[in-house]
C-alpha positions in Angstrom: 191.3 121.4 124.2 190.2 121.0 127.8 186.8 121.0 129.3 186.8 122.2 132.8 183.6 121.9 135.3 183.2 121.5 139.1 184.3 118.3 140.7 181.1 116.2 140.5 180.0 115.0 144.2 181.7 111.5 145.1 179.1 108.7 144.8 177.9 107.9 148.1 179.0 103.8 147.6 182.4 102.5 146.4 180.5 100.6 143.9 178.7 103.6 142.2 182.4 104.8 142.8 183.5 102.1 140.4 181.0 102.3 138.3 181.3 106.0 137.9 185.6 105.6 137.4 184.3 102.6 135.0 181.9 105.0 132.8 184.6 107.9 133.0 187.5 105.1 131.6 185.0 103.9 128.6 183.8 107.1 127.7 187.2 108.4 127.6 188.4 105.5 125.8 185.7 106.3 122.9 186.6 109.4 122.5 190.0 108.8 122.2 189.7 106.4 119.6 187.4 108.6 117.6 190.2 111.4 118.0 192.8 108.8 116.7 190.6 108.1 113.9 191.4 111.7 112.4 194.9 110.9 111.5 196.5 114.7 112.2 198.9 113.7 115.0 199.0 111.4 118.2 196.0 111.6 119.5 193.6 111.0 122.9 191.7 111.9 125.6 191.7 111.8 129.4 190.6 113.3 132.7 192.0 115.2 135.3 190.7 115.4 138.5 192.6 119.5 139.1 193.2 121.6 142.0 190.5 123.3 143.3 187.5 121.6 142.8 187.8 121.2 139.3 187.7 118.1 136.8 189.2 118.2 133.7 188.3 116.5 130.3 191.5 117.0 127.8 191.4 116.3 124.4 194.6 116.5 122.8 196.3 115.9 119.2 200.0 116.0 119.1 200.3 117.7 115.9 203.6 117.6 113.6 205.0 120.7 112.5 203.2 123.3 111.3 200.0 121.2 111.0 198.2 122.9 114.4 195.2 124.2 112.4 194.1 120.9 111.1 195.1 119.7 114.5 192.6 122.1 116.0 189.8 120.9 113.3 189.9 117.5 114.1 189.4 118.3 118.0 187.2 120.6 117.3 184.9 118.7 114.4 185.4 115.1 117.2 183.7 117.7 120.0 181.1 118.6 117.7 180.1 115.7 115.9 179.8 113.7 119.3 177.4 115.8 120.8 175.6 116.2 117.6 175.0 112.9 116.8 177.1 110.5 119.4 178.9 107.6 119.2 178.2 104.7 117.2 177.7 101.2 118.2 180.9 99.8 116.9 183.1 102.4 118.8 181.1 101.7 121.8 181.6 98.1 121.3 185.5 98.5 120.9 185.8 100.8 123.6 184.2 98.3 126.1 186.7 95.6 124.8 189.5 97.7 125.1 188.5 98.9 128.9 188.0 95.3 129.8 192.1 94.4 127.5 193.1 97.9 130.1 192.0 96.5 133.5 193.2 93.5 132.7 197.2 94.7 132.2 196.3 97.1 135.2 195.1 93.8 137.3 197.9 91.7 136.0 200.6 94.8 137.1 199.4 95.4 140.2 201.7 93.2 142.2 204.3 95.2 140.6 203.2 98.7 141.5 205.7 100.9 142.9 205.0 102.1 146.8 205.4 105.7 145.6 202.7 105.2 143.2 200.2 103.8 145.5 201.1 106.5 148.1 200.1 109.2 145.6 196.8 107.1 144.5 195.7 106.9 148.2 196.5 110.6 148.7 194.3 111.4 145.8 191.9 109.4 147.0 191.8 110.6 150.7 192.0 114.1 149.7 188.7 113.7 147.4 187.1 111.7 149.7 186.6 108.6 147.6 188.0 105.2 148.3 190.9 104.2 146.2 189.6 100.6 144.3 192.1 98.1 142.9 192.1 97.7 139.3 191.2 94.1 139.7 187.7 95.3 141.4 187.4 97.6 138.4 188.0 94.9 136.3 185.2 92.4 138.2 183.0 95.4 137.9 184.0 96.2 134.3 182.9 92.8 133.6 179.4 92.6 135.3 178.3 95.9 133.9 179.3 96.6 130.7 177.2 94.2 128.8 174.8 96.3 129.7 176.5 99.6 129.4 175.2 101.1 125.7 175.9 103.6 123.6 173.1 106.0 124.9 174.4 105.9 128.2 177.9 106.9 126.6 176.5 109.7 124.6 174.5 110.9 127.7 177.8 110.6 129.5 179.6 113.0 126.9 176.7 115.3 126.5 176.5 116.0 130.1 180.1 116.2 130.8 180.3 119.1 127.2 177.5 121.1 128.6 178.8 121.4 132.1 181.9 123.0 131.3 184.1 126.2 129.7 186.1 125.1 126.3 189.8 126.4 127.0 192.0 125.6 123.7 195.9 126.0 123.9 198.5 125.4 121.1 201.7 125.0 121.8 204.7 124.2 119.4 208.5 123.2 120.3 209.7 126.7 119.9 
C-alpha cells in the first residue's frame, strides 16, 4: 500500500532538517516492526521522496504464494489500528533503540561509501533543496532528541502523514 501526499516544505534549518529525516526514520521504523509483527510475509515500511512533488509512505508485505489476501489484511488492519489507537510505548521504545543501532552502522560505513552513492545523495538533496547531513550528524542528533521524542509525537507523526494522503494498493505476484 502506498500513501502519496505533496512534498512537505523543507524545514527552513538543517537541524529541523535532521530532526525532521530523524522523526521520518523512527516513525518508519515503528511501523515496520508493527507490520513484521503480523507474520504473513517479509514485511516493512519506508518513504519515498517521488517525482513531481510527491512523497511516498509504502507499506509493503512480501507475501508467499497465494497468501495476498491475508497479506492485504495485515497492511490494511497495521493502517487502521495505528491511527485508531497508535503505537504503544514499548514499540516506540524499540524503534528509538533500533534508529539509534541504524545510524550507528550508517556512521560506522560511511568511510566506506561509494562516490556514486554520495553523488546521487547530493543530487537528491540539491534538487529538493535541502542539505544532504551525514549519518554521523543524524546520529549526534538521534541521540540528543530522542529521549525526549514520545510516543504521542509518533502517533501525531502517523496520523498527520494518513490523513494527508490517497491510499493506492497494488498486488503483484511472480506470474
Amino acid at each position: 500500500m502506498t500513501m502519496v501526499m505533496p512534498t512537505p516544505a523543507v524545514p527552513p534549518s538543517r537541524t529541523a532538517q535532521a530532526d525532521a529525516v530523524i522523526m521520518d526514520l523512527l516513525a518508519i521504523r515503528a511501523v515496520g516492526d508493527r507490520l513484521r509483527q503480523g507474520e504473513v510475509g517479509k514485511a516493512g515500511a519506508w518513504i519515498e521522496q517521488g517525482d513531481q512533488g510527491h512523497r511516498l509512505i509504502i507499506l509493503w508485505d512480501d507475501f508467499e504464494g497465494d497468501r495476498w489476501q491475508a497479506a492485504v489484511a495485515n497492511v490494511r488492519r497495521t493502517t487502521c489500528h495505528l491511527r485508531a489507537n497508535g503505537f504503544t510505548d514499548a514499540e516506540w521504545d524499540a524503534a528509538r533503540r533500533n534508529v539509534i543501532g541504524d545510524l550507528e552502522e550508517r556512521a560506522k560505513a560511511m568511510p566506506s561509501a561509494l562516490n556514486v552513492e554520495l553523488a546521487k545523495d547530493l543530487s537528491h538533496a540539491l534538487a529538493d533543496g535541502r542539505a544532504l547531513i551525514p549519518p554521523d550528524e543524524l546520529l549526534r542528533r538521534a541521540r540528543m532528541i530522542l529521549p525526549a521524542t514520545d510516543r504521542a509525537a509518533g502517533n501525531r507523526w502517523w496520523r498527520a502523514q494518513w490523513t494527508a494522503t490517497r491510499e493506492h494498493l497494488r498486488v503483484e505476484s511472480p506470474e
